[in-house]
C-alpha positions as CSV (number, residue, x, y, z in Angstrom):
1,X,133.2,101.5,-120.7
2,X,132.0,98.2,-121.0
3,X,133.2,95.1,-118.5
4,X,134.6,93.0,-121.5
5,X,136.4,95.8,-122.9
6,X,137.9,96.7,-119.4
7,X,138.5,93.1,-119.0
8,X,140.8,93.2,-122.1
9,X,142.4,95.9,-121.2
10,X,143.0,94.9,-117.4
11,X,144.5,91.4,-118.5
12,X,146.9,93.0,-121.4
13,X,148.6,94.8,-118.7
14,X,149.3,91.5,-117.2
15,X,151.7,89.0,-118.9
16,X,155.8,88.6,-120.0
17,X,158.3,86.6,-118.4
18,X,160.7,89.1,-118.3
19,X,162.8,89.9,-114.8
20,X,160.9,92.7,-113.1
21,X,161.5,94.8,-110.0
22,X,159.7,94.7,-107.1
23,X,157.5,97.5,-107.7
24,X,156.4,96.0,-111.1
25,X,155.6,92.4,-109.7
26,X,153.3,94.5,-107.4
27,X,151.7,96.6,-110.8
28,X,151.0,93.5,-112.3
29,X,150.1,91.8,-109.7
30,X,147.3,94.4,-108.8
31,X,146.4,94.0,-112.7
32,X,146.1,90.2,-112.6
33,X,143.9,90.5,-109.0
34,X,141.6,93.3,-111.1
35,X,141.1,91.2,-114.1
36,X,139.8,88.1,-111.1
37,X,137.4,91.0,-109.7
38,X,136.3,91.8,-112.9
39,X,135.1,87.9,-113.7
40,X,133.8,87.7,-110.1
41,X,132.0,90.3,-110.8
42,X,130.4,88.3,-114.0
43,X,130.4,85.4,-111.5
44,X,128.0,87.2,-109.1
45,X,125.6,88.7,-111.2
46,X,125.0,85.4,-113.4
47,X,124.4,83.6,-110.0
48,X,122.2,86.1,-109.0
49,X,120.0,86.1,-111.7
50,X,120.0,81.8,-111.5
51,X,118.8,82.6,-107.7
52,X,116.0,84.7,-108.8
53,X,115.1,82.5,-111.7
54,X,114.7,79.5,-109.5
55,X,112.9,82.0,-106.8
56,X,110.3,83.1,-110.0
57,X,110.0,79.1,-110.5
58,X,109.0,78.0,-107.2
59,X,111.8,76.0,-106.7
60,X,114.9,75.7,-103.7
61,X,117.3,78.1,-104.0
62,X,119.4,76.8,-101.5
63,X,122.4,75.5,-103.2
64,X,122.7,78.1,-105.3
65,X,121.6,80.8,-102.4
66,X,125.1,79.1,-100.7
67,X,127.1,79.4,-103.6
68,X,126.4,83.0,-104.4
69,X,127.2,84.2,-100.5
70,X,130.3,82.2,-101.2
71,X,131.1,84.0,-104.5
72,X,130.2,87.3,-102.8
73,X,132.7,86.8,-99.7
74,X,135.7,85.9,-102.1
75,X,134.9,89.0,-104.2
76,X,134.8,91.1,-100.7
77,X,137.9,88.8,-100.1
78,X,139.6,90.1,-103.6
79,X,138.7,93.7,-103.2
80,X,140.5,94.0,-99.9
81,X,143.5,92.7,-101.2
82,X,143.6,95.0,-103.9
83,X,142.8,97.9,-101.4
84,X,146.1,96.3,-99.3
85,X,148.0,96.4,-103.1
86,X,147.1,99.7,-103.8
87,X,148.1,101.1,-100.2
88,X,151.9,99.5,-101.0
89,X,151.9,101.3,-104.3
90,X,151.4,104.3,-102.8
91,X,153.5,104.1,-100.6
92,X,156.3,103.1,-103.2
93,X,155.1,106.3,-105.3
94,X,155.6,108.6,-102.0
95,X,159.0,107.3,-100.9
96,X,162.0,109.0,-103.0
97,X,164.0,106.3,-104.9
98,X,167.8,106.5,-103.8
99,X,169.3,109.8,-104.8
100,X,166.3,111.4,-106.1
101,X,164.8,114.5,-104.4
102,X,161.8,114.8,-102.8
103,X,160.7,117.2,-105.1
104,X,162.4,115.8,-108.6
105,X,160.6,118.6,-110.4
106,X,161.5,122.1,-110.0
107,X,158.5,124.3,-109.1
108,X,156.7,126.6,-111.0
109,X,157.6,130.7,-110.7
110,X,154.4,132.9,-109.8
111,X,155.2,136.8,-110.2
């Protein structure tokens, strides 16, 4: 799966203005932060490549040796967020809603 088409996808799970519960503000919430790693991502590599071009060219790549350690810690930065989202959704998904079961769906017979 390519990174644009991921992108796409990622950011169409994001949008409306409709009131949402809490649990959805934290879905797309996790979507928005993905589609932000996912242009990081783009971020990092393109600066990468500028570092190693001006490297090739003989030239300081200090500024731009700076600049890609700062794109790398927000991206660090972003991922563990999402890792903190992703541990509240679970949680959501392993507490019962009010009135429901534990088990809402009855298990399967062997025998």
């Amino acid at each position: 799966m390519s990174r644009v088409y991921l992108r796409e996808l990622v950011c169409r799970l994001y949008g409306g203005n409709a009131a949402v519960t809490e649990l959805e503000h934290r879905y797309r919430e996790l979507a928005r932060l993905n589609c932000l790693i996912v242009a990081m991502m783009e971020r990092v590599m393109v600066q990468r490549s500028r570092v190693a071009e001006l490297a090739r060219d003989g030239n300081r790549a200090t500024t731009a040796t700076a600049l890609l350690r700062q794109l790398e810690l927000s991206l660090h930065s972003m991922i563990k967020d999402r890792a903190a989202i992703l541990a509240e959704l679970r949680s959501y998904d392993a507490a019962p809603a009010p009135g429901q079961a534990s088990h809402p769906l009855p298990r399967p017979l062997h025998g």
